[in-house]
mmCIF entry with sequence, helices, sheets and N, C-alpha, C, O atoms, coordinates in Angstrom:
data_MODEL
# 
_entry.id   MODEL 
# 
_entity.id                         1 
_entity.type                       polymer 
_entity.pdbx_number_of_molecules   1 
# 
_entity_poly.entity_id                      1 
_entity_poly.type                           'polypeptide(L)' 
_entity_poly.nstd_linkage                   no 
_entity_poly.nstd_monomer                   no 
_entity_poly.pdbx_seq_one_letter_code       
;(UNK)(UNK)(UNK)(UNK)(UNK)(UNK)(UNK)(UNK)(UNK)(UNK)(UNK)(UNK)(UNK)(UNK)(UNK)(UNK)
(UNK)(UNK)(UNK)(UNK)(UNK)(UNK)(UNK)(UNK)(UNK)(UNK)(UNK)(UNK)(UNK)(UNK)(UNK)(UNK)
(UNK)(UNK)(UNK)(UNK)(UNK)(UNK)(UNK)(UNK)(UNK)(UNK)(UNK)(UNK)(UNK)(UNK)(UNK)(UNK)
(UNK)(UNK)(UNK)(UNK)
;
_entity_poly.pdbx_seq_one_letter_code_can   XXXXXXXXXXXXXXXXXXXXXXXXXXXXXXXXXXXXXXXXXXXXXXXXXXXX 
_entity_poly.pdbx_strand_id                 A 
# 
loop_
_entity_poly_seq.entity_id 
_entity_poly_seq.num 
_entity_poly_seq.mon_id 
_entity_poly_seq.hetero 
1 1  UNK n 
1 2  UNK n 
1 3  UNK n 
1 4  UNK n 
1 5  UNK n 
1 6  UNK n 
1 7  UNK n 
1 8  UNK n 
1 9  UNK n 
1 10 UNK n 
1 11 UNK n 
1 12 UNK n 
1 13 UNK n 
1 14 UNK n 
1 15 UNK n 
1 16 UNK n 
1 17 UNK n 
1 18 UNK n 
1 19 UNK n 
1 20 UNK n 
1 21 UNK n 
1 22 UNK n 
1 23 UNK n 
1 24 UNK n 
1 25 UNK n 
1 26 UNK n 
1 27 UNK n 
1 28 UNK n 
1 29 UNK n 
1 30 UNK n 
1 31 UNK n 
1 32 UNK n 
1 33 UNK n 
1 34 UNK n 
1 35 UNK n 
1 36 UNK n 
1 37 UNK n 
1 38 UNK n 
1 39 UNK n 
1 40 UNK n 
1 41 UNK n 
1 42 UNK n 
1 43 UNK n 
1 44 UNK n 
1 45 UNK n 
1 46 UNK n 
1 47 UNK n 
1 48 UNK n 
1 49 UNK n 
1 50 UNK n 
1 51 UNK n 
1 52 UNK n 
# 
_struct_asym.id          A 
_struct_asym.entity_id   1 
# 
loop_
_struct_conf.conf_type_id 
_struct_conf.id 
_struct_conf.pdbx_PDB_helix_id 
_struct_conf.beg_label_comp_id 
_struct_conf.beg_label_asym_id 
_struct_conf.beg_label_seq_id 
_struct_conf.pdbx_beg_PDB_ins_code 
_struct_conf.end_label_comp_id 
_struct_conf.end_label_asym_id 
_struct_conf.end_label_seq_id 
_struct_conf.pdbx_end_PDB_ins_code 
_struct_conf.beg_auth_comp_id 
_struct_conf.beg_auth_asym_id 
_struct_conf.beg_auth_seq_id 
_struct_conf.end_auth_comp_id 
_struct_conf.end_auth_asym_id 
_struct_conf.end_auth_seq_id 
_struct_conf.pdbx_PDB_helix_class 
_struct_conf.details 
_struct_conf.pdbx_PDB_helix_length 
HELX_P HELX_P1 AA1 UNK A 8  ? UNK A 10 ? UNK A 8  UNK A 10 5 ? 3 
HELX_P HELX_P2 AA2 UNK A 47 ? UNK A 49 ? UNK A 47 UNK A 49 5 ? 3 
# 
_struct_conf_type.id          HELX_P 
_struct_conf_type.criteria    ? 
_struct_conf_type.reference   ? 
# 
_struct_sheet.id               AA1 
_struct_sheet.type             ? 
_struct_sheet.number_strands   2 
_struct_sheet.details          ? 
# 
_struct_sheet_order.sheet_id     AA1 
_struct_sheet_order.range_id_1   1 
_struct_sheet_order.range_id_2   2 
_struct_sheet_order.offset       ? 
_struct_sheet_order.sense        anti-parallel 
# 
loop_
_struct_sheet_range.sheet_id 
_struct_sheet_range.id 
_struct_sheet_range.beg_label_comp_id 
_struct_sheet_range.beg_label_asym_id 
_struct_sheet_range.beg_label_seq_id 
_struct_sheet_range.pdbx_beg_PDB_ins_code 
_struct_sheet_range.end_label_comp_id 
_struct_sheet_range.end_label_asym_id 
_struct_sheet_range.end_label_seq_id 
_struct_sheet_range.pdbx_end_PDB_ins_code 
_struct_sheet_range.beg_auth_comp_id 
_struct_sheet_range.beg_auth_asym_id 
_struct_sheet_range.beg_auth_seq_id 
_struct_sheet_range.end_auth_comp_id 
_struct_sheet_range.end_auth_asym_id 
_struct_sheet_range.end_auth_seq_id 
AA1 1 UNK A 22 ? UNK A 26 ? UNK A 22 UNK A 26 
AA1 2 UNK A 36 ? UNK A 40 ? UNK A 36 UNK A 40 
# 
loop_
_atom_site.group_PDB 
_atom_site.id 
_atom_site.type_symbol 
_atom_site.label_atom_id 
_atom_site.label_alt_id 
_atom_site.label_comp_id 
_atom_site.label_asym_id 
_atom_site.label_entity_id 
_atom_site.label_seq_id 
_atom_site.pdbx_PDB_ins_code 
_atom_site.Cartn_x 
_atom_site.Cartn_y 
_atom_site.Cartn_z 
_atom_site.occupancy 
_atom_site.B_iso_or_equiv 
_atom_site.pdbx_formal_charge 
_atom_site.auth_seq_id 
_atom_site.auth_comp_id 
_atom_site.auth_asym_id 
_atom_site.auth_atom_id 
_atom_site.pdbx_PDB_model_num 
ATOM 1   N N  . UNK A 1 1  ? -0.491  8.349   -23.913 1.00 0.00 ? 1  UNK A N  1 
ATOM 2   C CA . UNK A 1 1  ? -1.281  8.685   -22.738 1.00 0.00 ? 1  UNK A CA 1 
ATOM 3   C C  . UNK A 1 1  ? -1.091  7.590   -21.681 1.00 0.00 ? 1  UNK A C  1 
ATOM 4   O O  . UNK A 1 1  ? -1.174  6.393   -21.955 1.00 0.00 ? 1  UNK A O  1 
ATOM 5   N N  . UNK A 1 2  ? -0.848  8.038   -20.534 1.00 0.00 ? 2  UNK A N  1 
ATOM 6   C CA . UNK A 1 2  ? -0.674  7.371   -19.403 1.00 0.00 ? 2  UNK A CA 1 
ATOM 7   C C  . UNK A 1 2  ? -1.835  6.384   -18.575 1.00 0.00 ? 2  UNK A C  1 
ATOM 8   O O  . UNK A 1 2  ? -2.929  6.762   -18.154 1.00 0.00 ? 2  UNK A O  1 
ATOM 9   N N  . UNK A 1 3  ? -1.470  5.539   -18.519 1.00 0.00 ? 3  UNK A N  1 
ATOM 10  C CA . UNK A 1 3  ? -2.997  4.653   -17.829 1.00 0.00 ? 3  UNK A CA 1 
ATOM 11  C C  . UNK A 1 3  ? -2.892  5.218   -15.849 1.00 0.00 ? 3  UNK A C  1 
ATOM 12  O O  . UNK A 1 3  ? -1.898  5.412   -15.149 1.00 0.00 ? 3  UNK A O  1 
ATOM 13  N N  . UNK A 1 4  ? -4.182  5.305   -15.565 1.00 0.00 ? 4  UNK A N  1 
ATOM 14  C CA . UNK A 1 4  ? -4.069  5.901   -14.662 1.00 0.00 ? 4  UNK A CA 1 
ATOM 15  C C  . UNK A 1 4  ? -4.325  4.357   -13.668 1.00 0.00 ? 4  UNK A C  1 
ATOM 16  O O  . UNK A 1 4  ? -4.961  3.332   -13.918 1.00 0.00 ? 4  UNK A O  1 
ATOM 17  N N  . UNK A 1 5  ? -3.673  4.694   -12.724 1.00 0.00 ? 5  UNK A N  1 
ATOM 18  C CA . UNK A 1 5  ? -3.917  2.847   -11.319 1.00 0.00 ? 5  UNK A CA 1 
ATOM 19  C C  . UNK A 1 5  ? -4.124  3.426   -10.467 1.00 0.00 ? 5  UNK A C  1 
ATOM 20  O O  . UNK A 1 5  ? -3.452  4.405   -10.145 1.00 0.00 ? 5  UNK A O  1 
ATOM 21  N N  . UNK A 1 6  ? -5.066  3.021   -9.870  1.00 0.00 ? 6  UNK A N  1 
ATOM 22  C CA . UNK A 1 6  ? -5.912  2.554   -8.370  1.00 0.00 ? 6  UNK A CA 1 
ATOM 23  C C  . UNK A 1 6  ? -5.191  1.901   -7.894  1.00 0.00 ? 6  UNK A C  1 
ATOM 24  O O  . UNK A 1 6  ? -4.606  1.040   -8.551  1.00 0.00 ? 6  UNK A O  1 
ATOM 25  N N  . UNK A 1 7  ? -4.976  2.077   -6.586  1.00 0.00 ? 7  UNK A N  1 
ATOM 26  C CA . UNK A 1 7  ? -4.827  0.933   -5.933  1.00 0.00 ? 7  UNK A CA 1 
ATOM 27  C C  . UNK A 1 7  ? -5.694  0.284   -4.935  1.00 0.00 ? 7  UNK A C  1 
ATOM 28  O O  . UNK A 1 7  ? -6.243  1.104   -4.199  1.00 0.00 ? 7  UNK A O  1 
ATOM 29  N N  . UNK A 1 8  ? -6.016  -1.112  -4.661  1.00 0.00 ? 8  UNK A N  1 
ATOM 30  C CA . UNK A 1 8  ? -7.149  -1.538  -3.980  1.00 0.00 ? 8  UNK A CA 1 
ATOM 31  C C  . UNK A 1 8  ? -7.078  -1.149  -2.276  1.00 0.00 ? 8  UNK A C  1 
ATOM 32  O O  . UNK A 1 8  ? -7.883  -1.167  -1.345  1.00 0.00 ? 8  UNK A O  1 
ATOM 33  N N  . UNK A 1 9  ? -5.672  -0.802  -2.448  1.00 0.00 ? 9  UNK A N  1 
ATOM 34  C CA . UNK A 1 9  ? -5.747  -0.437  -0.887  1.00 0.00 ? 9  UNK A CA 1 
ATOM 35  C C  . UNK A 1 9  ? -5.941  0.909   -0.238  1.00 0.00 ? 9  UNK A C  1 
ATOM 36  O O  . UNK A 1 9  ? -5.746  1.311   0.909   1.00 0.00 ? 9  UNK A O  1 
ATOM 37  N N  . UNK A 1 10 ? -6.328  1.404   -1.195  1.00 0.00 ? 10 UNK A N  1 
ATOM 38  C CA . UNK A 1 10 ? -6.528  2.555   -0.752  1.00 0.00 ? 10 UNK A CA 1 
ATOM 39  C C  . UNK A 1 10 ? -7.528  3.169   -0.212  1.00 0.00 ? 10 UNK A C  1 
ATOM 40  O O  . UNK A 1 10 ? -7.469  4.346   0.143   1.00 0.00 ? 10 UNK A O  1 
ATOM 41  N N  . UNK A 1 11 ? -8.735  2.298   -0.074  1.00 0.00 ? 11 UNK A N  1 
ATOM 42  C CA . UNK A 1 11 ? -10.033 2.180   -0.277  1.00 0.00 ? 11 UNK A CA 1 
ATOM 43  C C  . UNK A 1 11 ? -10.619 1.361   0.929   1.00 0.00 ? 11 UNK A C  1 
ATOM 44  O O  . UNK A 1 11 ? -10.447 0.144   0.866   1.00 0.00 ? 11 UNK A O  1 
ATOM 45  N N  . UNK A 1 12 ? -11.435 1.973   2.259   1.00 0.00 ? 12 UNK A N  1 
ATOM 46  C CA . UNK A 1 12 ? -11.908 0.922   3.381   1.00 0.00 ? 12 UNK A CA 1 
ATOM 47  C C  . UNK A 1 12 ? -11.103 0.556   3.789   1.00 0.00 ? 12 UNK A C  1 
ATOM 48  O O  . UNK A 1 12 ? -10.917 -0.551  3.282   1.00 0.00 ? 12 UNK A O  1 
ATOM 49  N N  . UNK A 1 13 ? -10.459 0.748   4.400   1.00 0.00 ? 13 UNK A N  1 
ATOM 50  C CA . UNK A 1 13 ? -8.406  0.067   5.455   1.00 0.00 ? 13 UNK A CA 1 
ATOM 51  C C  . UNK A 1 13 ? -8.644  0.059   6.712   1.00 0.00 ? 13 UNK A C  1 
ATOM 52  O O  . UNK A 1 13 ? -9.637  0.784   6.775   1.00 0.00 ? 13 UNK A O  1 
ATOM 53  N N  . UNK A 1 14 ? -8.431  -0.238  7.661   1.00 0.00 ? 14 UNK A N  1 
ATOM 54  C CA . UNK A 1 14 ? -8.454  -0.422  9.050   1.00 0.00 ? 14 UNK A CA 1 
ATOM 55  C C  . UNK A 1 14 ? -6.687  0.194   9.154   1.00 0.00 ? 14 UNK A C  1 
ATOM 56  O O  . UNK A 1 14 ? -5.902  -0.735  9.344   1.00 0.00 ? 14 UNK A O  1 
ATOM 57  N N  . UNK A 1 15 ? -6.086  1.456   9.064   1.00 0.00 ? 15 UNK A N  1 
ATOM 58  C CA . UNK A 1 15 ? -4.597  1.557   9.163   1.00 0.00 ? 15 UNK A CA 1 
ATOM 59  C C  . UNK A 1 15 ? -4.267  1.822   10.623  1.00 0.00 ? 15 UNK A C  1 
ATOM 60  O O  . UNK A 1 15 ? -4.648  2.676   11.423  1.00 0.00 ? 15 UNK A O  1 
ATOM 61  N N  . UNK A 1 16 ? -3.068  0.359   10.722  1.00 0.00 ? 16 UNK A N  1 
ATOM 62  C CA . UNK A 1 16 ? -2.316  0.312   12.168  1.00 0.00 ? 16 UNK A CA 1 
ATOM 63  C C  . UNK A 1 16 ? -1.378  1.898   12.382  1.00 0.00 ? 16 UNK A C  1 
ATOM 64  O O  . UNK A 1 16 ? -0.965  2.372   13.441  1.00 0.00 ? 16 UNK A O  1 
ATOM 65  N N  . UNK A 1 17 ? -1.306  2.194   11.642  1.00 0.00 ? 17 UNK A N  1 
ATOM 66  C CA . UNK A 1 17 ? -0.071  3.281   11.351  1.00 0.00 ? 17 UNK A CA 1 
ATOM 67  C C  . UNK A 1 17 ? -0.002  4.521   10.195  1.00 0.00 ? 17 UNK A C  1 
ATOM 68  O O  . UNK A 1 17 ? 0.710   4.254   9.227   1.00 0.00 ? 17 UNK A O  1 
ATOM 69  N N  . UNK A 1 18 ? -0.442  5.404   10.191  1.00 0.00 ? 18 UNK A N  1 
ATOM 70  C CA . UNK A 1 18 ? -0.489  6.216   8.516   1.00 0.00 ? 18 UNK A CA 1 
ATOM 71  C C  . UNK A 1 18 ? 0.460   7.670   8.999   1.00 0.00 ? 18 UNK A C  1 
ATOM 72  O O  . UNK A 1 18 ? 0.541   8.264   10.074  1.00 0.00 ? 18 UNK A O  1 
ATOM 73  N N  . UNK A 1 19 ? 1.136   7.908   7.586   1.00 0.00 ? 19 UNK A N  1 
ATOM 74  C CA . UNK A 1 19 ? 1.666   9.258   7.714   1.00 0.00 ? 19 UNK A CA 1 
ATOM 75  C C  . UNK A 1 19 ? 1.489   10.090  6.506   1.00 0.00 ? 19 UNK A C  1 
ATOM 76  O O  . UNK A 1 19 ? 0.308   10.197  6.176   1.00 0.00 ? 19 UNK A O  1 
ATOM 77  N N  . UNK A 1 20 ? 2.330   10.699  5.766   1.00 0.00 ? 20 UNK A N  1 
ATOM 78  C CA . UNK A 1 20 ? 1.490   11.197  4.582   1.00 0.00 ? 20 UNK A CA 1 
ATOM 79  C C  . UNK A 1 20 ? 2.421   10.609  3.118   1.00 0.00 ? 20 UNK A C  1 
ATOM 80  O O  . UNK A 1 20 ? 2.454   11.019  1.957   1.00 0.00 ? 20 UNK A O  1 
ATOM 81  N N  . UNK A 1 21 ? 3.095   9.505   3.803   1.00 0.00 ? 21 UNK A N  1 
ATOM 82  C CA . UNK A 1 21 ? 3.799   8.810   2.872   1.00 0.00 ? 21 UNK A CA 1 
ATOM 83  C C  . UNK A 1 21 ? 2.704   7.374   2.514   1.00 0.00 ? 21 UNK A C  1 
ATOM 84  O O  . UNK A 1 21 ? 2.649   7.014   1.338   1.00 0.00 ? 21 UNK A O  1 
ATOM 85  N N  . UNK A 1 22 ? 2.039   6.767   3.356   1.00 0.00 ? 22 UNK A N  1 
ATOM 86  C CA . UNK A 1 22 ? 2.196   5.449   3.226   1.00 0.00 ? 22 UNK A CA 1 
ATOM 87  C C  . UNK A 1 22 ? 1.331   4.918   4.445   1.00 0.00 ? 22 UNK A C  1 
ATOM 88  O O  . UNK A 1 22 ? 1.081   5.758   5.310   1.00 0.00 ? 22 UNK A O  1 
ATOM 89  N N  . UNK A 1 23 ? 0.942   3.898   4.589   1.00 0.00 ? 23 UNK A N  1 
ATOM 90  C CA . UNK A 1 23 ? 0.269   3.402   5.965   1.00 0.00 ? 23 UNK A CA 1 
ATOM 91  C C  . UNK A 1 23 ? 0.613   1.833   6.086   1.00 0.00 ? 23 UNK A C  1 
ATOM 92  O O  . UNK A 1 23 ? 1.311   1.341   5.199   1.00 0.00 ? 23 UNK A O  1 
ATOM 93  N N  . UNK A 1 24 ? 0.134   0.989   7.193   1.00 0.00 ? 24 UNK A N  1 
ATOM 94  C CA . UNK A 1 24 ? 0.245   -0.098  7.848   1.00 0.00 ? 24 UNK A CA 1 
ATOM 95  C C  . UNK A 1 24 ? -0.738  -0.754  7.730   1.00 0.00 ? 24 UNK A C  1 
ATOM 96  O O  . UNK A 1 24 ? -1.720  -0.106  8.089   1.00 0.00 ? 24 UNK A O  1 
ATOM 97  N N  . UNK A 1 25 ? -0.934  -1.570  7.455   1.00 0.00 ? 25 UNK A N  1 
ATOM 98  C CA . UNK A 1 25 ? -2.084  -2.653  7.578   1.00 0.00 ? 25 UNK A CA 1 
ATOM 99  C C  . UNK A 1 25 ? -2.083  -4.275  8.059   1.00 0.00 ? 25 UNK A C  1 
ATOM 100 O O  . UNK A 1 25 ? -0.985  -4.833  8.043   1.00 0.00 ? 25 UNK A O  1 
ATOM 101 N N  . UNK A 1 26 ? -2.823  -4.765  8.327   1.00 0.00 ? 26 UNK A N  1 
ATOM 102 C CA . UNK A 1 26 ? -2.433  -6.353  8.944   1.00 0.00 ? 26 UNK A CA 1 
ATOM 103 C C  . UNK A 1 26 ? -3.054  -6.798  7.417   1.00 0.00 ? 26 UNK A C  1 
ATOM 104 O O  . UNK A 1 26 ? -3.913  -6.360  6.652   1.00 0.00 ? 26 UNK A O  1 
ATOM 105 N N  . UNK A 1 27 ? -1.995  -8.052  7.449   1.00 0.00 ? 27 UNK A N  1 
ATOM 106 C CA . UNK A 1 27 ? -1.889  -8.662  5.976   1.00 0.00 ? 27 UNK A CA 1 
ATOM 107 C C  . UNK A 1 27 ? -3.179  -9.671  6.131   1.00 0.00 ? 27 UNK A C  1 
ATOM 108 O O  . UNK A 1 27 ? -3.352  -10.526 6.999   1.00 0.00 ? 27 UNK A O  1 
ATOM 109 N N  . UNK A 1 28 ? -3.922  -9.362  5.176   1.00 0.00 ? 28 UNK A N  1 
ATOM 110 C CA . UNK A 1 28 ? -5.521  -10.467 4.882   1.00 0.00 ? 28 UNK A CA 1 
ATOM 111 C C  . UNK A 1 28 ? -4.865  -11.783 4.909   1.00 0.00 ? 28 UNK A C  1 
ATOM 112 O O  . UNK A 1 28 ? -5.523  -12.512 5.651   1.00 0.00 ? 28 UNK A O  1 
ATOM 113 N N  . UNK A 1 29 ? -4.199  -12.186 4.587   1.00 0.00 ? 29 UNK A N  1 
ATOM 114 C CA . UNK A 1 29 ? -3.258  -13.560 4.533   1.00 0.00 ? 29 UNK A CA 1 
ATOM 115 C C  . UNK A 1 29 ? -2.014  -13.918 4.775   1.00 0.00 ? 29 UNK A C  1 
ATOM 116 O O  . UNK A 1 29 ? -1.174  -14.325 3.973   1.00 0.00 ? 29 UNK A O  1 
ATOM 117 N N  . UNK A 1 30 ? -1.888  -13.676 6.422   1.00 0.00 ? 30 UNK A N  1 
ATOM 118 C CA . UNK A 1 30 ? -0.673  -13.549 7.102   1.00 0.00 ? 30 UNK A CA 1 
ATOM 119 C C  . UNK A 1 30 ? 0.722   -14.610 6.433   1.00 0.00 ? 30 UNK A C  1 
ATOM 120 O O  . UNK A 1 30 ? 0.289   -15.617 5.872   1.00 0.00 ? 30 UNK A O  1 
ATOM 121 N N  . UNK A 1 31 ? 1.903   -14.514 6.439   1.00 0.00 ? 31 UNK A N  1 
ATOM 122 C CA . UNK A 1 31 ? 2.364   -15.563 6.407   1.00 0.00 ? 31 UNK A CA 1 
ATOM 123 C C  . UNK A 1 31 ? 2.684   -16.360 8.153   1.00 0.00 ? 31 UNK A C  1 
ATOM 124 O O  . UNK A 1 31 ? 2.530   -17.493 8.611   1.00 0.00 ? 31 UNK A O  1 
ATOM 125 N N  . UNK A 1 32 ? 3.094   -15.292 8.597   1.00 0.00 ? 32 UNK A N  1 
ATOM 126 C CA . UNK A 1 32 ? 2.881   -15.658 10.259  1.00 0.00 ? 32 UNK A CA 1 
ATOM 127 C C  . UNK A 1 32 ? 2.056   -14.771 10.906  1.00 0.00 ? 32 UNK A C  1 
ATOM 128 O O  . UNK A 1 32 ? 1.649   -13.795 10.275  1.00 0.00 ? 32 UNK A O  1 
ATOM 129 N N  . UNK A 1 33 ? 1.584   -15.011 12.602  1.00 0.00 ? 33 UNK A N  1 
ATOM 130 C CA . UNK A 1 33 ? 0.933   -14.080 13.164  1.00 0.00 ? 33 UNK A CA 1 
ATOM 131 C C  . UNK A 1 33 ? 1.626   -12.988 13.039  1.00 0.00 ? 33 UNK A C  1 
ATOM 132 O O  . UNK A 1 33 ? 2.797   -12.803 12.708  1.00 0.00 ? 33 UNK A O  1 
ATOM 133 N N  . UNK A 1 34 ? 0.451   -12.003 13.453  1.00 0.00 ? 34 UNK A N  1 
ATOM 134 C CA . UNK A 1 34 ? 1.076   -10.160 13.102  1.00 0.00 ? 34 UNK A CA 1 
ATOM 135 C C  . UNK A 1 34 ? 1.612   -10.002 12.123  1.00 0.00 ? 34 UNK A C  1 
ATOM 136 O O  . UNK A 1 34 ? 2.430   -9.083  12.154  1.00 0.00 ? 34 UNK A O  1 
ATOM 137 N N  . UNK A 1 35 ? 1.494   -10.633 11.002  1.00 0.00 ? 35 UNK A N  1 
ATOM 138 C CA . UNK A 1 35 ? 2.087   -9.879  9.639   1.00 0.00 ? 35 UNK A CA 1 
ATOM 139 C C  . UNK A 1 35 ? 1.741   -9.046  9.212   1.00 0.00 ? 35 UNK A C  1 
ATOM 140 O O  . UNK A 1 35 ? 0.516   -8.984  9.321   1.00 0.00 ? 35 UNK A O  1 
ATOM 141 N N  . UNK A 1 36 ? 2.293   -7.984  8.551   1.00 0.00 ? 36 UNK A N  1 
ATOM 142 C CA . UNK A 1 36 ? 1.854   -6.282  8.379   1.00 0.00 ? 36 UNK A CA 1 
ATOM 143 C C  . UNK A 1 36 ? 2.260   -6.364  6.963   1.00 0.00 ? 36 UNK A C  1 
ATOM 144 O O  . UNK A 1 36 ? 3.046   -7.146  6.428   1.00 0.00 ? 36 UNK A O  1 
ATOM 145 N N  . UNK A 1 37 ? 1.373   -5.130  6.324   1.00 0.00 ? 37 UNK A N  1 
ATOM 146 C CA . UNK A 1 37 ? 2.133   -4.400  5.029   1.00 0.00 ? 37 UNK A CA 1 
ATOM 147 C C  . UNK A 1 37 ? 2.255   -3.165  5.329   1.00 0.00 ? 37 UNK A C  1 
ATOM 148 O O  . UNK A 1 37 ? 1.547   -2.546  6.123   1.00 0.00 ? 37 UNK A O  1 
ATOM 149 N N  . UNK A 1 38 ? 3.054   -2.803  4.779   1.00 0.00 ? 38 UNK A N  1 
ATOM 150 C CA . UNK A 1 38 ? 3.578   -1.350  4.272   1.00 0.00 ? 38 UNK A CA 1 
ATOM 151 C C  . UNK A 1 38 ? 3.226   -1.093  2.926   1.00 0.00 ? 38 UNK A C  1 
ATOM 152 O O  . UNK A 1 38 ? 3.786   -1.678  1.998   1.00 0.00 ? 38 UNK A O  1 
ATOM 153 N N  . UNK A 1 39 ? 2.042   0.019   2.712   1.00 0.00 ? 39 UNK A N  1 
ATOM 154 C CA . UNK A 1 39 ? 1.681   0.612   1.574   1.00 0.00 ? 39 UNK A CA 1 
ATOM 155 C C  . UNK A 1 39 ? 1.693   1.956   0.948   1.00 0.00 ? 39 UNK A C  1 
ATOM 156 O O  . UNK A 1 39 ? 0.991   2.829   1.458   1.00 0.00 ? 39 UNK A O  1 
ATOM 157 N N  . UNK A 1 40 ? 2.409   2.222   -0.098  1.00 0.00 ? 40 UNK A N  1 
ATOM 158 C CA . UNK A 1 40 ? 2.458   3.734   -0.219  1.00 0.00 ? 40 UNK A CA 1 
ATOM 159 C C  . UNK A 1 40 ? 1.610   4.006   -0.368  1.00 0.00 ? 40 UNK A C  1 
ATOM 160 O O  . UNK A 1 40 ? 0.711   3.171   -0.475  1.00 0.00 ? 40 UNK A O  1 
ATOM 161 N N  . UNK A 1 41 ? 1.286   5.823   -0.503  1.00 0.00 ? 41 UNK A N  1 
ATOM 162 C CA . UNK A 1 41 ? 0.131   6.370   -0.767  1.00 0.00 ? 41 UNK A CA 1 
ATOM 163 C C  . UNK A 1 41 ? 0.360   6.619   -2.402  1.00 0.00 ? 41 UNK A C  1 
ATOM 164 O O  . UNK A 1 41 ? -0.502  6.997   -3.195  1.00 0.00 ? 41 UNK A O  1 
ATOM 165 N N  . UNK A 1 42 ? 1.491   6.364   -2.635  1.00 0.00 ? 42 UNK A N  1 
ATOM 166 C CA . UNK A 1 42 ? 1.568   7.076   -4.479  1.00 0.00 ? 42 UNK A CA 1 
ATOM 167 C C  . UNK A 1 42 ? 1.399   5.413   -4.836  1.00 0.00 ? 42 UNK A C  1 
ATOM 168 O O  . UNK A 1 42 ? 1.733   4.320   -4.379  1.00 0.00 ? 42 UNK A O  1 
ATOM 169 N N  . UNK A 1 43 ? 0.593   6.043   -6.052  1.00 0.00 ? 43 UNK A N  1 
ATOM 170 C CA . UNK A 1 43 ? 0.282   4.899   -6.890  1.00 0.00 ? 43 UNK A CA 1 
ATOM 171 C C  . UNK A 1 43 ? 1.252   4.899   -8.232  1.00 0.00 ? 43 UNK A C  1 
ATOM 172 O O  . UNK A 1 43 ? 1.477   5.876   -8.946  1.00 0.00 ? 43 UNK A O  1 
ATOM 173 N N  . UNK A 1 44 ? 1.828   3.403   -8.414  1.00 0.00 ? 44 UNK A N  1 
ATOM 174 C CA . UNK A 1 44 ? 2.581   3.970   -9.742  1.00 0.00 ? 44 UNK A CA 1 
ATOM 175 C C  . UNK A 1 44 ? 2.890   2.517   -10.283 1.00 0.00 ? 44 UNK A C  1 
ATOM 176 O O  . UNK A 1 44 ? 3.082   1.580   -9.509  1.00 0.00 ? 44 UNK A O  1 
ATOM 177 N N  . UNK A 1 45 ? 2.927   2.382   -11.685 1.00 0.00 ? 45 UNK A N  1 
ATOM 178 C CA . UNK A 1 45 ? 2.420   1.055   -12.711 1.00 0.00 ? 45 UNK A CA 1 
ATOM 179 C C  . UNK A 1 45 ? 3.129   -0.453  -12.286 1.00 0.00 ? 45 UNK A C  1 
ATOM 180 O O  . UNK A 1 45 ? 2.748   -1.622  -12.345 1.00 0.00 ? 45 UNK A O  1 
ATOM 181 N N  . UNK A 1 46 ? 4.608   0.372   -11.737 1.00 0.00 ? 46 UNK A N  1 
ATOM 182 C CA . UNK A 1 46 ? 5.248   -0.792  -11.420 1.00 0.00 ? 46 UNK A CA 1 
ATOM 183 C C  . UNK A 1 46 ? 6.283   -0.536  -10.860 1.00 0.00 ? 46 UNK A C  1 
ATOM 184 O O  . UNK A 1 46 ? 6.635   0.615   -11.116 1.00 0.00 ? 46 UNK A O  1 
ATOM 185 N N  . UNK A 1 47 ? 7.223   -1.271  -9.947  1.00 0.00 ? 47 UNK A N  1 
ATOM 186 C CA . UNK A 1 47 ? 8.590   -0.903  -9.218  1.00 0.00 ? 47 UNK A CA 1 
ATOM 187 C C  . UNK A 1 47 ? 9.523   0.007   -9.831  1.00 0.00 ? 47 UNK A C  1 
ATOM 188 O O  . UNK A 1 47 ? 10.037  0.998   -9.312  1.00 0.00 ? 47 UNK A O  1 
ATOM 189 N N  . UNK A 1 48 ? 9.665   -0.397  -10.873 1.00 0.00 ? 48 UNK A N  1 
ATOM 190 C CA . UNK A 1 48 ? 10.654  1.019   -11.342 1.00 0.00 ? 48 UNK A CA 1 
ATOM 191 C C  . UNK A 1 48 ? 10.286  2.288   -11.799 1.00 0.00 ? 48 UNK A C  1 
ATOM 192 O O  . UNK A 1 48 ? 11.125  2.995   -12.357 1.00 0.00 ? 48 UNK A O  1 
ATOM 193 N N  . UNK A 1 49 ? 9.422   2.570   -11.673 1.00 0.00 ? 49 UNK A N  1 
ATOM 194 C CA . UNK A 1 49 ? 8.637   3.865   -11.380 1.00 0.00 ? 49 UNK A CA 1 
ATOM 195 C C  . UNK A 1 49 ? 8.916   4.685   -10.052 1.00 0.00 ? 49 UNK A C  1 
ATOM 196 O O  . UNK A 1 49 ? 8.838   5.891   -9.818  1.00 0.00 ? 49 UNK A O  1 
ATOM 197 N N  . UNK A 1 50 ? 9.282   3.565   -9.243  1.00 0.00 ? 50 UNK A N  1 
ATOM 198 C CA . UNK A 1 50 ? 9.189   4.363   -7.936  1.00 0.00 ? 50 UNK A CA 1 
ATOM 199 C C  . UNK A 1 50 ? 10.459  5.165   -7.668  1.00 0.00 ? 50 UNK A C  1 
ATOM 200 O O  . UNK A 1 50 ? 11.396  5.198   -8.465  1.00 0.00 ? 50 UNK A O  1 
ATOM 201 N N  . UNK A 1 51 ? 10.431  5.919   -6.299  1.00 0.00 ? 51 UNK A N  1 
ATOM 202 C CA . UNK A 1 51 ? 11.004  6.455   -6.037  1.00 0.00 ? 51 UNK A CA 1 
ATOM 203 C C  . UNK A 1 51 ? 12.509  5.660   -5.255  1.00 0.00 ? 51 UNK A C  1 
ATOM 204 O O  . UNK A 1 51 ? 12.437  4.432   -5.313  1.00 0.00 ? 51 UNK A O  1 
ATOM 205 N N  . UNK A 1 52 ? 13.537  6.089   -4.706  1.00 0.00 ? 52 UNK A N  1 
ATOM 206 C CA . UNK A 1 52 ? 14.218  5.237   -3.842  1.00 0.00 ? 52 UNK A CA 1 
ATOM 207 C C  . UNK A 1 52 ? 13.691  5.744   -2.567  1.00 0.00 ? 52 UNK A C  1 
ATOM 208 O O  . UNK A 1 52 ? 14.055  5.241   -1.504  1.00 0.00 ? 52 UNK A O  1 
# 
């Protein structure tokens, strides 16, 4: 049986950018000004899970 993941970002976001892939967010702990993430909307256990 599969463990099911949340992700924390999915939850209360301020998104710079959303489509029905994924959204934008300003990084809580920039490395420089305006640093952004890119977050999918699919949740999945770990990188090789994903898609290309």
């Amino acid at each position: 049986m599969k463990k099911e993941y949340q992700s924390p970002f999915l939850d209360n976001r301020e998104s710079l950018f959303e489509n029905e892939l994924g959204f934008v967010i300003y990084d809580g702990f920039p490395v420089s000004q305006g640093h952004c993430l890119i977050i999918p909307k699919r949740v999945y256990p770990d990188y090789f899970d994903s898609t290309p």
